[in-house]
DRENFI-893564 format. One record per atom (N, C-alpha, C): x, y, z. Coordinates in steps of 0.2 Angstrom, whole numbers. Atoms other than C-alpha are relative to their C-alpha. Layout:
<tidrens>
<tidren <X; Y; Z>> ...
</tidrens>
This chain:
<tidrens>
<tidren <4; 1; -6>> <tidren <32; 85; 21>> <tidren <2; -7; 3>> <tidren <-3; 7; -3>> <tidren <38; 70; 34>> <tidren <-7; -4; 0>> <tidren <8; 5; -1>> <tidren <26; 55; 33>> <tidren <-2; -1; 8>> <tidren <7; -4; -7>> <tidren <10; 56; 46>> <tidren <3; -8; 5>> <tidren <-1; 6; -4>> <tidren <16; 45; 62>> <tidren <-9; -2; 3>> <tidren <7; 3; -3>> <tidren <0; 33; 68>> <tidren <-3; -1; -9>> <tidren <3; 1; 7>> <tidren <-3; 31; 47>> <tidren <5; -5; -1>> <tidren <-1; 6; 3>> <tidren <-2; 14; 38>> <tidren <-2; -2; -8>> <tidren <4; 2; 7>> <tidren <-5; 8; 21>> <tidren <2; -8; -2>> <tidren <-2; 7; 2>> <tidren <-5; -11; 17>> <tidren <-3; -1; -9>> <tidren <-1; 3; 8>> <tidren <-4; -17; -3>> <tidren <0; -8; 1>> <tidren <2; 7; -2>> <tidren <-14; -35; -1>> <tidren <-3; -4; -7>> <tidren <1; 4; 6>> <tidren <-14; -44; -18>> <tidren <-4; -7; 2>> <tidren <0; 7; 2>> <tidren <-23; -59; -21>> <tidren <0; -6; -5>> <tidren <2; 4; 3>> <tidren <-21; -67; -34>> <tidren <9; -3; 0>> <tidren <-3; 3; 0>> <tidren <-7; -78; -40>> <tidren <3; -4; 9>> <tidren <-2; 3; -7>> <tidren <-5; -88; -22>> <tidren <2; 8; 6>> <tidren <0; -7; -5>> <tidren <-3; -69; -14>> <tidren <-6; 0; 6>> <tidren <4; 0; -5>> <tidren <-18; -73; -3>> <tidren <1; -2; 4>> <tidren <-3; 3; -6>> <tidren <-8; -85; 8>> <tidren <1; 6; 3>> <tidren <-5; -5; -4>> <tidren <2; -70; 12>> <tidren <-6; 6; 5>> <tidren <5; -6; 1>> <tidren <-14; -55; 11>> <tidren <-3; -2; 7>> <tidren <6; 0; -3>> <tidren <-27; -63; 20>> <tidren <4; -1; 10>> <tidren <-2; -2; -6>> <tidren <-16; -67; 36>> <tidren <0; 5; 3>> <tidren <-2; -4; -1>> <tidren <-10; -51; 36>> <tidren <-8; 6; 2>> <tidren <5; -5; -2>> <tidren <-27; -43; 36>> <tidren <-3; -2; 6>> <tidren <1; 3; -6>> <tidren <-32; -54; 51>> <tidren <3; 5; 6>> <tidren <-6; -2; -4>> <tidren <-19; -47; 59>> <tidren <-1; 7; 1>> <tidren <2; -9; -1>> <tidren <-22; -28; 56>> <tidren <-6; 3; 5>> <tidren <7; -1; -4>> <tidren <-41; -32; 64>> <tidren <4; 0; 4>> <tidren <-1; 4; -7>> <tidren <-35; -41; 78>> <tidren <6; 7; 3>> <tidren <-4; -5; -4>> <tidren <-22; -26; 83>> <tidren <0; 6; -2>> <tidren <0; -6; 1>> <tidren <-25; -10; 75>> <tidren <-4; 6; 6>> <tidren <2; -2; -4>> <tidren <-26; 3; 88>> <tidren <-4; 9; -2>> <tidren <6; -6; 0>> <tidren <-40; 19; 89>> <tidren <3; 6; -1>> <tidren <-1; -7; 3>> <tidren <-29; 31; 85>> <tidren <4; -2; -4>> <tidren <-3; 4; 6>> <tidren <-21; 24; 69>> <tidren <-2; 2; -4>> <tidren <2; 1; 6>> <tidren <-25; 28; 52>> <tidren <5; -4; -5>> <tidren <1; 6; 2>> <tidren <-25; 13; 42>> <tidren <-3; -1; -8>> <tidren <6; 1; 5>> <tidren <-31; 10; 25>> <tidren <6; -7; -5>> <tidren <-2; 5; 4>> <tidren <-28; -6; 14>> <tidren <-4; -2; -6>> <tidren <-1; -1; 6>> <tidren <-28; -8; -4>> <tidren <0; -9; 1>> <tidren <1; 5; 2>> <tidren <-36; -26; -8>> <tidren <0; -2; -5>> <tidren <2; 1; 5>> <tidren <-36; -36; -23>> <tidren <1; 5; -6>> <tidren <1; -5; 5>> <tidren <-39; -26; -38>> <tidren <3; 7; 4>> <tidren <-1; -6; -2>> <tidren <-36; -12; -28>> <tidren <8; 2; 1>> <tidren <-5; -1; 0>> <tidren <-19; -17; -26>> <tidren <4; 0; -6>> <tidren <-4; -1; 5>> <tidren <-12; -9; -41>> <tidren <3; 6; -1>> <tidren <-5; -5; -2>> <tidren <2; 1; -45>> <tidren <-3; 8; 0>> <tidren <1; -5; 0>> <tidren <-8; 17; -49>> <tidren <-3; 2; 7>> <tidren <2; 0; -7>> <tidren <-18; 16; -34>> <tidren <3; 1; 6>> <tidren <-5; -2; -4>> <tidren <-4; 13; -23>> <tidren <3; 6; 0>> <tidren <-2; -5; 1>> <tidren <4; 27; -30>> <tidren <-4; 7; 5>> <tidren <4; -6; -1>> <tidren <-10; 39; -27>> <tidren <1; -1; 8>> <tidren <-1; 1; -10>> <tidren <-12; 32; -9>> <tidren <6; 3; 2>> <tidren <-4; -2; -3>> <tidren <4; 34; -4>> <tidren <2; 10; 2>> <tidren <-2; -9; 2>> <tidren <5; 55; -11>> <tidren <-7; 1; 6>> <tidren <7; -3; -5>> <tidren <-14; 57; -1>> <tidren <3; -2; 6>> <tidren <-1; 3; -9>> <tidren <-10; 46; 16>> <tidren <7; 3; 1>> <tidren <-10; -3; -2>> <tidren <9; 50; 16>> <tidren <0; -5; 9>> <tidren <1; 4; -6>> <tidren <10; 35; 29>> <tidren <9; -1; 1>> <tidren <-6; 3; 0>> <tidren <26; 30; 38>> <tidren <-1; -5; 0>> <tidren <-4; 7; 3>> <tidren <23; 11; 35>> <tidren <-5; 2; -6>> <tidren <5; 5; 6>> <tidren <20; 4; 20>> <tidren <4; -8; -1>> <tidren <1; 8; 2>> <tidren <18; -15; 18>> <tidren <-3; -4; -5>> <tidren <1; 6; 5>> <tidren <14; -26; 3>> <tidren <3; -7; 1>> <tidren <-1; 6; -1>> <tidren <13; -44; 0>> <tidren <2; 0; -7>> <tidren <1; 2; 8>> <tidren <20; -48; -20>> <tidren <6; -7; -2>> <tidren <-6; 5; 2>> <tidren <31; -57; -29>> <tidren <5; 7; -5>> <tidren <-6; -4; 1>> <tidren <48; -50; -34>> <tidren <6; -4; -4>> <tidren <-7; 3; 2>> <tidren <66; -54; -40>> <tidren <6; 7; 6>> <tidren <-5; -5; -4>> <tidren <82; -45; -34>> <tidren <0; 9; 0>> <tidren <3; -6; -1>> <tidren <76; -29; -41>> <tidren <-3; 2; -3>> <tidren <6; -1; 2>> <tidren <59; -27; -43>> <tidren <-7; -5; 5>> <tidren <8; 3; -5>> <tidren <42; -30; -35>> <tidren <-4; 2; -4>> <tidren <6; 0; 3>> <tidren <23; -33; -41>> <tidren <-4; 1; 5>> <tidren <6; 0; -6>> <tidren <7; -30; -34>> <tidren <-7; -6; -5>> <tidren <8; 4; 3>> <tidren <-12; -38; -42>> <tidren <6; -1; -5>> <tidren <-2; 4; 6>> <tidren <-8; -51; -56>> <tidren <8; 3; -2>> <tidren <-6; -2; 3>> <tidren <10; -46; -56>> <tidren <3; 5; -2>> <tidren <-2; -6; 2>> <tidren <10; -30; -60>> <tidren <5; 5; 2>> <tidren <-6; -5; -4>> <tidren <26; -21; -60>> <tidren <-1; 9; 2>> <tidren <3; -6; -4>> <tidren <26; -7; -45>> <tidren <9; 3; -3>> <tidren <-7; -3; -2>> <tidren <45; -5; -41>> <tidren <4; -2; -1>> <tidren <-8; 2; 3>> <tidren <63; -7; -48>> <tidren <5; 5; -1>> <tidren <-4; -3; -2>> <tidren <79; -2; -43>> <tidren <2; 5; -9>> <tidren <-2; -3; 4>> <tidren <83; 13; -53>> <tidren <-8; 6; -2>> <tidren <4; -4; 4>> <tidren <64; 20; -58>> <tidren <-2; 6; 6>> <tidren <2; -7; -4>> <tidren <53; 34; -51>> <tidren <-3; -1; 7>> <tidren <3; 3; -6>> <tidren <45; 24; -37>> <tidren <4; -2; 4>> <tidren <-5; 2; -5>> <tidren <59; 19; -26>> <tidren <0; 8; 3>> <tidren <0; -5; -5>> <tidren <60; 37; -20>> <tidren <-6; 1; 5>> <tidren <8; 1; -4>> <tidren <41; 35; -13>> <tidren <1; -2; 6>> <tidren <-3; 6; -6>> <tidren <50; 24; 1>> <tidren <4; 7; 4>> <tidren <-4; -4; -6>> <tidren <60; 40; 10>> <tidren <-5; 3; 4>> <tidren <2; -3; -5>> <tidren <56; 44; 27>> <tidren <-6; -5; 2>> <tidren <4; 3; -3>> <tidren <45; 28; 29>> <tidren <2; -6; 1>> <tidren <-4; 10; -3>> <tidren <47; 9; 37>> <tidren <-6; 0; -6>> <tidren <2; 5; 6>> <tidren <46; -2; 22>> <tidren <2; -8; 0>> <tidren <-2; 7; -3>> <tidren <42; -22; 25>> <tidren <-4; -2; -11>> <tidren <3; 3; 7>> <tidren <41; -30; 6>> <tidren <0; -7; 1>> <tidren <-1; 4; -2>> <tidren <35; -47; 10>> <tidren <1; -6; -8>> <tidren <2; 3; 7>> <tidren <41; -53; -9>> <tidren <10; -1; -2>> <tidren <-6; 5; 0>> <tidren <55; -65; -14>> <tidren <6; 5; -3>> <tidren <-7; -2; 2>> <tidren <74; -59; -15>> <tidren <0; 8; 0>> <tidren <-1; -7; -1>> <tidren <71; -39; -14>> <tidren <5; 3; 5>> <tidren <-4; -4; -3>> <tidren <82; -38; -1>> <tidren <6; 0; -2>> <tidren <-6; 0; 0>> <tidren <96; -40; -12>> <tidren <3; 6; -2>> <tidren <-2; -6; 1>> <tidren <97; -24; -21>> <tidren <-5; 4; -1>> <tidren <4; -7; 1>> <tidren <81; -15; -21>> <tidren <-3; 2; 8>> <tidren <-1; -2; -6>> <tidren <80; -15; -2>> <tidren <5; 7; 4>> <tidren <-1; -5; -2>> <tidren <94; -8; -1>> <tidren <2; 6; -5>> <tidren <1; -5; 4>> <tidren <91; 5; -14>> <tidren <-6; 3; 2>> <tidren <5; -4; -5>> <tidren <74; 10; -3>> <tidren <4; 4; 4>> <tidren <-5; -2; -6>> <tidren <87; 13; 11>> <tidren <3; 8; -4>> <tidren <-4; -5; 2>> <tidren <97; 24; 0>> <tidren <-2; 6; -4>> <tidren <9; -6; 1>> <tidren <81; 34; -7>> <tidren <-2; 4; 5>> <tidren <2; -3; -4>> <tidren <80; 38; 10>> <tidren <-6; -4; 4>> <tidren <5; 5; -6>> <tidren <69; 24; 22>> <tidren <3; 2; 2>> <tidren <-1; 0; -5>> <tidren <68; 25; 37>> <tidren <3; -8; 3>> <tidren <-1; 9; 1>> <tidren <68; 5; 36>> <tidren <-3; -4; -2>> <tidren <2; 4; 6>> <tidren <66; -9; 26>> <tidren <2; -7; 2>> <tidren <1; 5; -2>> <tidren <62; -25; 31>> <tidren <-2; -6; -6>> <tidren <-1; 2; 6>> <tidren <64; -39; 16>> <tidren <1; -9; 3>> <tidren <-6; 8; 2>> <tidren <73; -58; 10>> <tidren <1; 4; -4>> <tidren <-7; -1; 7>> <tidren <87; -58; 0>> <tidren <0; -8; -2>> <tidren <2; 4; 6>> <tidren <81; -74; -8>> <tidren <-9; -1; 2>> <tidren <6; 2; 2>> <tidren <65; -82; -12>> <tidren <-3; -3; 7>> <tidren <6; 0; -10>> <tidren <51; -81; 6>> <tidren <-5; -7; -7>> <tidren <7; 8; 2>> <tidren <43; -100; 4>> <tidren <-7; 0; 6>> <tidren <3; 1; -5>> <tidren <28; -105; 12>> <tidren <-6; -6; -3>> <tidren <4; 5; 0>> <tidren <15; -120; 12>> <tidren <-7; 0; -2>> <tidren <8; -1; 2>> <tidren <-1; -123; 3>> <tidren <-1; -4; -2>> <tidren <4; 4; -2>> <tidren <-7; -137; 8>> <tidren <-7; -2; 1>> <tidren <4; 0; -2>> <tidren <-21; -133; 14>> <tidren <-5; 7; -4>> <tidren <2; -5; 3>> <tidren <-34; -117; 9>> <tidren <4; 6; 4>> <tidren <-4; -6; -3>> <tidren <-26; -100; 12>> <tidren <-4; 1; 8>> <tidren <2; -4; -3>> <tidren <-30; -93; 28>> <tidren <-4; -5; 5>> <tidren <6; 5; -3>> <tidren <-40; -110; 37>> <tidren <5; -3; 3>> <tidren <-3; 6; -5>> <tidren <-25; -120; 47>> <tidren <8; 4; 1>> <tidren <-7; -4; -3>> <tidren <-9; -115; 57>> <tidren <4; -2; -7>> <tidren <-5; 1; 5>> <tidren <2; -125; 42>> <tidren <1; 7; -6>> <tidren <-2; -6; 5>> <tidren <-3; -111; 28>> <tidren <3; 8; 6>> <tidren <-3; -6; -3>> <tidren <-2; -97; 41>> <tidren <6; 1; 3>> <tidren <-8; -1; -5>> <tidren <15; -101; 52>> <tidren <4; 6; -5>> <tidren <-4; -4; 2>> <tidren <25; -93; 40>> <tidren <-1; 9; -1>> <tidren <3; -7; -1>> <tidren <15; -75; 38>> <tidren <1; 1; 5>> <tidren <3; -2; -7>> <tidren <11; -77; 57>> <tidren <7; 3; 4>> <tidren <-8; -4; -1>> <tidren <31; -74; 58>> <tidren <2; 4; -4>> <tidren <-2; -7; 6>> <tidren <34; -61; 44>> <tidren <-4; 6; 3>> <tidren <4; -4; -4>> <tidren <20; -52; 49>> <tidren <-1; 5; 6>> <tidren <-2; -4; -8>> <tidren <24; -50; 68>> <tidren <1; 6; 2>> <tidren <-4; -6; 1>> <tidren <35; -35; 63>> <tidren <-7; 5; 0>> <tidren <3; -6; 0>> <tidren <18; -27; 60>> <tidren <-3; 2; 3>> <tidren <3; 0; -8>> <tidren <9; -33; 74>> <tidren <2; 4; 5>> <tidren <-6; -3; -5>> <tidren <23; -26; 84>> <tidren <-3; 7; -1>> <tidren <2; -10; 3>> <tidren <20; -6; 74>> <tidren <-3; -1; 5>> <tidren <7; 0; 0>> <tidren <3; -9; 77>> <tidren <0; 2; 7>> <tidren <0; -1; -5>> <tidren <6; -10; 95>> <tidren <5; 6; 4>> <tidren <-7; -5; -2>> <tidren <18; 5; 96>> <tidren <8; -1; 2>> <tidren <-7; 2; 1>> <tidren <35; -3; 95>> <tidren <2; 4; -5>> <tidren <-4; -4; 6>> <tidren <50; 4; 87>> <tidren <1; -5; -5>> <tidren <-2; 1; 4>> <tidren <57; -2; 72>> <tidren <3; -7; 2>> <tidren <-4; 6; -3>> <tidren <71; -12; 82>> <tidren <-3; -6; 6>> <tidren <3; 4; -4>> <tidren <60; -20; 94>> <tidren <-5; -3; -4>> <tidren <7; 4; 4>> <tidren <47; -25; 82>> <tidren <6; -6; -5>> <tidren <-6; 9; 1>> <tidren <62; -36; 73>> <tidren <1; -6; 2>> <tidren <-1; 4; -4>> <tidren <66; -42; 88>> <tidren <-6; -7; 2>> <tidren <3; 5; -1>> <tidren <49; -50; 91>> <tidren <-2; -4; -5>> <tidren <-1; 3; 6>> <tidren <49; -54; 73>> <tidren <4; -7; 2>> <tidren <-4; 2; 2>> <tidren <62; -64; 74>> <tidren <-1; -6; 6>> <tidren <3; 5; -5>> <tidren <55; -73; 91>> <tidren <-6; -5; -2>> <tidren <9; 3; 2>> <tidren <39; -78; 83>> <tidren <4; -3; -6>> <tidren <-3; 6; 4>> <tidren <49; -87; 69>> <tidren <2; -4; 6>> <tidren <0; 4; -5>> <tidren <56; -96; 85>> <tidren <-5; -3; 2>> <tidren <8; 3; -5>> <tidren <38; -100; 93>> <tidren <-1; -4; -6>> <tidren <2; 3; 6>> <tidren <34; -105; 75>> <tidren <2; -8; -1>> <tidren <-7; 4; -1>> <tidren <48; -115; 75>> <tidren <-1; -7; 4>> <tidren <1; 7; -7>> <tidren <46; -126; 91>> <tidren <-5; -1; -3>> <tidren <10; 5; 0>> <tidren <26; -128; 88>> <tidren <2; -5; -4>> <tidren <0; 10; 6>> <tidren <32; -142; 73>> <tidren <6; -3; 2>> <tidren <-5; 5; -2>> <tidren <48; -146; 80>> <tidren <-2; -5; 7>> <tidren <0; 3; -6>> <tidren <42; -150; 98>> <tidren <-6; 0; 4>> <tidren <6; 0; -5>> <tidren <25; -146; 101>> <tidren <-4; -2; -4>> <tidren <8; 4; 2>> <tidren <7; -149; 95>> <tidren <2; -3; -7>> <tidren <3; 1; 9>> <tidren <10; -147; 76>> <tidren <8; -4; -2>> <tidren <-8; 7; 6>> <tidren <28; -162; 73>> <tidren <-4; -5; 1>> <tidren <2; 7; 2>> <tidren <13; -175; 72>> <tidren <-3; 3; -5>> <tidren <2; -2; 4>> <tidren <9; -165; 59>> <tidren <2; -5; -7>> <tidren <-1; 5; 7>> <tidren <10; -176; 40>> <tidren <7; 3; -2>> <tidren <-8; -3; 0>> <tidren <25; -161; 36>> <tidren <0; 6; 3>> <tidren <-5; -5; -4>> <tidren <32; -154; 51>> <tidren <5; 2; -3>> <tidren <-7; -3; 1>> <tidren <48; -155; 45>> <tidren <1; 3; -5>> <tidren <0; -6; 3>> <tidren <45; -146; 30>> <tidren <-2; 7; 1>> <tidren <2; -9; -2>> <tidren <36; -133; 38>> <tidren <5; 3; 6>> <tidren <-5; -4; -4>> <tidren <51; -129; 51>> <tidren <7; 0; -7>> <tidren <-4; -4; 5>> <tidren <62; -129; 35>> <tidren <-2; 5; -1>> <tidren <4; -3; 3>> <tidren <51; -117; 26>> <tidren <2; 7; 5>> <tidren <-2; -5; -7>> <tidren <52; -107; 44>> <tidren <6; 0; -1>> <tidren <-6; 1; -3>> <tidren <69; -111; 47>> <tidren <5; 4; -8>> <tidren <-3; -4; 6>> <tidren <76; -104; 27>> <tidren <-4; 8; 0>> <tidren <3; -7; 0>> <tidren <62; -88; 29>> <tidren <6; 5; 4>> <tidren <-5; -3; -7>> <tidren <73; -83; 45>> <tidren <6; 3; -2>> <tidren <-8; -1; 3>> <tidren <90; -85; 37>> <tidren <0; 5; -3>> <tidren <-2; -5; 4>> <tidren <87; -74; 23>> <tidren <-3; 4; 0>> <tidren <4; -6; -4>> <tidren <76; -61; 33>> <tidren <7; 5; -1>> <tidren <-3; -5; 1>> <tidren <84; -44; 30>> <tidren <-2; 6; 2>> <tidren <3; -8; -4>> <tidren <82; -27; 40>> <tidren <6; 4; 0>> <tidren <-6; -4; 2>> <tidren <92; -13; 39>> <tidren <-5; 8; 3>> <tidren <3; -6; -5>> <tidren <86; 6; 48>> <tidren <3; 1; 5>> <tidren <-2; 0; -8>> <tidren <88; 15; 66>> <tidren <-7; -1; 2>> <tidren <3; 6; -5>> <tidren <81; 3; 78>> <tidren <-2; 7; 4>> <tidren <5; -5; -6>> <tidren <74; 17; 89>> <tidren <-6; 5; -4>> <tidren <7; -5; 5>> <tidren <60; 26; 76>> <tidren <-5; -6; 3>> <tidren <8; 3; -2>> <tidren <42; 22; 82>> <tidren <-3; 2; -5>> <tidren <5; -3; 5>> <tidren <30; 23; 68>> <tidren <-6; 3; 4>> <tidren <5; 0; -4>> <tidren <15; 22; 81>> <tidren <0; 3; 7>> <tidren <-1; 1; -8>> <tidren <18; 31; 97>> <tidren <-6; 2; 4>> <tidren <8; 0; -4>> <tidren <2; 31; 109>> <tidren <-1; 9; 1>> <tidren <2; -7; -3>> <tidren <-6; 47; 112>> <tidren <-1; 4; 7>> <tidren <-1; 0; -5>> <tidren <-2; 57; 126>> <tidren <-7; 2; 6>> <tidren <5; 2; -4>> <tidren <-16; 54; 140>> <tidren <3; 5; 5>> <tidren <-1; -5; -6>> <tidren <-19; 70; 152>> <tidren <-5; -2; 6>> <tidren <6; 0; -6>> <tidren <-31; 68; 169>> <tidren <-3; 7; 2>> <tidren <2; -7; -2>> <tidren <-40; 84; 173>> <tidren <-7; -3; 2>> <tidren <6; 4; -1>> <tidren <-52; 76; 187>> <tidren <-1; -5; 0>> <tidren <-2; 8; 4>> <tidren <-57; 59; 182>> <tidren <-4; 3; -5>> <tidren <3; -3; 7>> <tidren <-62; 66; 166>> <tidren <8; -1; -5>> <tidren <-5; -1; 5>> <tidren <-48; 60; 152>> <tidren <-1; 4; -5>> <tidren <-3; -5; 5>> <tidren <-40; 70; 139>> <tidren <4; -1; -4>> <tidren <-3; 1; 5>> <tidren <-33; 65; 124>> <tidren <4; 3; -4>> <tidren <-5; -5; 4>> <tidren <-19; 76; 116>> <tidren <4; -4; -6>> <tidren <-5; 3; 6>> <tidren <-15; 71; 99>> <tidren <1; 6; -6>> <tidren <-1; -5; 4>> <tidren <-12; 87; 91>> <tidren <-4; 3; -5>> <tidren <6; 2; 3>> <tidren <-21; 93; 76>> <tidren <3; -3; -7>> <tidren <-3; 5; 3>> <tidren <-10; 83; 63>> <tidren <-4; -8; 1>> <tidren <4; 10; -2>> <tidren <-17; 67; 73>> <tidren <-6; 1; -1>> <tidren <7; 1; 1>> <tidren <-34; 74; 74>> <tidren <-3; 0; -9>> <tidren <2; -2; 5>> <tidren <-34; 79; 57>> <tidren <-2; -9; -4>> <tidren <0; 6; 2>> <tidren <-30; 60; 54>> <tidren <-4; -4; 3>> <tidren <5; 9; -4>> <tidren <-42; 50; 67>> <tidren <-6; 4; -8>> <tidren <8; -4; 4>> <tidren <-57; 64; 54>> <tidren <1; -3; -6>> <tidren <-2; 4; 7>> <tidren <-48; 55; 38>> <tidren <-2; -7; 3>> <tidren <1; 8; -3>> <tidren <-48; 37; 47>> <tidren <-8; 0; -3>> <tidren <8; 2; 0>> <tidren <-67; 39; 52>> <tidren <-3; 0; -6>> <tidren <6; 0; 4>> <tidren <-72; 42; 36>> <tidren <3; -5; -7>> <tidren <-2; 6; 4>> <tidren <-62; 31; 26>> <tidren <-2; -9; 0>> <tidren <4; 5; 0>> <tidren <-71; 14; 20>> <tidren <6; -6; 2>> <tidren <-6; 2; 0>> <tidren <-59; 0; 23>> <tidren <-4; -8; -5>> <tidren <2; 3; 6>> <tidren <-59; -10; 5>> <tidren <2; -7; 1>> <tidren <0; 6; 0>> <tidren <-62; -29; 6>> <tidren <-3; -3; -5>> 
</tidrens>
């Protein structure tokens, strides 16, 4: 069965410094997830491999997103816990869906052993994603910039972009990021120029690989009959806004 377009799974660790990465990211999902999208994310404790697992077999989502820590091949979820590595039984879970691992160095070889499992795409580093913790996670642009660019790509889904165009403004928003401490508000900051390094290395060893034209999200088709609208989203869709509405969203 092809995974459900307009469905999402996020894997949001918090613990070992993972919260920098989580907490923006769930901001993020508020602030953009659109009403006909089914959406569920796996918090904390929640995010652990069996759970994951089951998620993914019941939602059957075309993205899945995690925030972990990794090496070249292999990624974690809660407290470390190993999910996936090139070679085992989970890497095949990844065909037919966009996959964003926002966890150091995966995109050297188990990126592309997602791909070759059959993703649709796979969005990584191929070394170690740094970022600033300075401050409390999730309270000042400093810890945020660098999520607030990795991230974009999901923002992008979220608002019905392909694949290739959510890169694209990925890739712009590391930009914006970029100037705000080189030339804008935040280079009177104490360490700007560590935080447009930080930016400026994330960028470089940013990794994407897929066909640039797949839409995970595409909007539902809008009929007029009179001024009375009509929403055609099949019964696949409907079946998914009747899952949405009754699923709890776990914080």
């Amino acid at each position: 069965m092809s995974a459900l377009a307009n469905t999402f799974l996020f894997a949001e660790p918090l613990q070992h410094y993972l919260e920098y990465s989580t907490k923006v990211l769930h901001d993020l999902i508020a602030a953009n997830r659109q009403g006909s999208q089914n959406i569920v994310e796996l918090i904390g404790t929640d995010a652990n491999p069996a759970k994951v697992k089951e998620t993914l077999a019941s939602l059957n989502p075309i993205v899945f997103s995690m925030a972990a820590h990794g090496n070249y091949t292999t990624t974690t979820l809660e407290c470390t816990e190993l999910f996936m590595q090139v070679g085992d039984a989970n890497v095949p879970l990844m065909k037919g869906r966009v996959v964003h691992l926002n966890s150091c160095q995966t995109g050297a070889e188990l990126g592309p052993a997602i791909m070759s499992a059959g993703a649709l795409a796979y969005l990584g580093s191929n070394e170690s994603f740094w970022f600033y913790v300075g401050d409390e996670a999730n309270t000042t642009r400093a810890v945020r910039s660098p999520f607030l660019a990795e991230w974009q790509f999901e923002v992008s889904l979220l608002k019905g972009k392909t694949v290739g165009e959510a890169r694209t403004e990925m890739l712009a928003k590391y930009e914006e990021e970029l100037t705000y401490w080189i030339e804008g508000e935040g280079k009177t900051h104490n360490d700007a120029g560590e935080l447009a390094r930080i930016l400026s290395i994330n960028k470089a060893i940013s990794t994407f690989a897929g066909t640039p034209g797949t839409k995970p999200s595409p909007a539902p088709t809008v009929l007029l009959a009179g001024n009375t609208p009509w929403v055609l989203i099949g019964v696949g869709g409907l079946v998914a806004y009747l899952i949405y509405r009754e699923l709890k969203r776990k914080i």
